[in-house]
N, C-alpha and C positions, 0 to 999 in steps of 0.2 A: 504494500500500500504506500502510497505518496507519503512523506513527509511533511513537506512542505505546499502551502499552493498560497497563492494571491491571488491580488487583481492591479497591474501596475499601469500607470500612466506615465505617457512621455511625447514626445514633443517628436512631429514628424517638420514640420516646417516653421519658418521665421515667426507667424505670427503664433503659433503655438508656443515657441521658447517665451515671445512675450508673456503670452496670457500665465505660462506655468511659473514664470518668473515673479509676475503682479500674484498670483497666487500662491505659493509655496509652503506659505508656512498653515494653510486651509487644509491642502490635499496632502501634505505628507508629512512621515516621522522621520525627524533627526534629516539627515540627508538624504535620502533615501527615493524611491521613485514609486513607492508602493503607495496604494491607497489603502489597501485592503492586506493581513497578511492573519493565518493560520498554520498553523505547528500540529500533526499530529491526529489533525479532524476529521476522522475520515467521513463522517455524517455531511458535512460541507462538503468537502471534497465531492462525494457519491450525489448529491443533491445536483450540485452544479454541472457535473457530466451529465448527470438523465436530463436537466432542461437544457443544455444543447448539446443534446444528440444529435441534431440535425446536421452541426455544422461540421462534420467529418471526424471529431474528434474521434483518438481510437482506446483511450486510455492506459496508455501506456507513459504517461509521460509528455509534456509539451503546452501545447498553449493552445488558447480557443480565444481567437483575435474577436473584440466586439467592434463591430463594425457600421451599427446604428442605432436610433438611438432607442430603438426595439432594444437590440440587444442589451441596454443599459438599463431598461423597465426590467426586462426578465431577470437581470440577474441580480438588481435593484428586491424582486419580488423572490427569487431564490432566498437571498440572504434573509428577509423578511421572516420567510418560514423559522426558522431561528430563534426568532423574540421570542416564542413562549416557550417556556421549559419543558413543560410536554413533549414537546417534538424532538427536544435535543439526543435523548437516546437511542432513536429511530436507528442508526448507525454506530459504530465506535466511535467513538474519543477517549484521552487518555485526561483530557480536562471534565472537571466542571460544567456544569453551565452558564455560573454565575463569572466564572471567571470567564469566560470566552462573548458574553455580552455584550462589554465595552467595545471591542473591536468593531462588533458585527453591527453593531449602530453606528458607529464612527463610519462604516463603510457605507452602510447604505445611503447616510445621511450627505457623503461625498459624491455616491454615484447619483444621488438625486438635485445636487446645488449644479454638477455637471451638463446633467440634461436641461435644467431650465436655464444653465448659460448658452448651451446649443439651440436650443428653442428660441432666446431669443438673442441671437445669434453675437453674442458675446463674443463666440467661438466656436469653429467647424465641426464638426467629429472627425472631416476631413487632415484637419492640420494638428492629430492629434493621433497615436498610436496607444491605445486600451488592449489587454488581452488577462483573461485569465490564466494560471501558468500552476502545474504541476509538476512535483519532482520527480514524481514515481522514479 
């Protein structure tokens, strides 16, 4: 099983280095490029591959690029399932619940300020490279 997975953000073009620049200290820890980062969860992890499957992933390892701003609803509404503690044993983890909650609200709360800057067009999804990333 994965160890690791996120959800990182990064700058594909000039107006993107701006916007992550005016925003840095919103969307990320320490210096870092992640929005989103989980250790160990496989419940997250397995959640996040079944809601896209579609997009080729094979789960082995790698990354599932979000690419609109669908993508960033779904995975907005992935992590969502999360908040209530009921659902969290659905899967392994080696945590908590209560410890793994801050993150997963910090995350959703970032991929949701994201989307209503791309909506109203603050910023591209274009000039912006998002991908969720496993270690397997």
């Amino acid at each position: 099983m994965g160890l690791d997975n996120g959800i990182v953000l990064k700058a594909k073009t000039s107006r993107g280095i701006e916007y992550l620049a005016e925003n840095h200290s919103f969307y990320f820890y320490d210096s870092g490029d992640e929005i989103g980062y989980w250790r160990k969860c496989w419940n997250i992890r397995n959640k996040v591959l079944n809601a896209f499957n579609d997009k080729g992933y094979d789960g082995d390892g790698g990354y599932i690029n979000l690419t609109s701003v669908e993508d960033l609803v779904n995975m907005a509404e992935t992590l969502k399932y999360f908040l209530h503690e009921e659902n969290w044993d659905e899967d392994e983890s080696i945590w908590e619940w209560y410890i793994e909650l801050p993150p997963i609200a910090d995350a959703i709360k970032k991929l949701r300020c994201l989307i209503e800057d791309i909506e109203n067009e603050d910023i591209s999804i274009d000039d912006l490279n998002i991908y969720f990333y496993d270690s397997y």
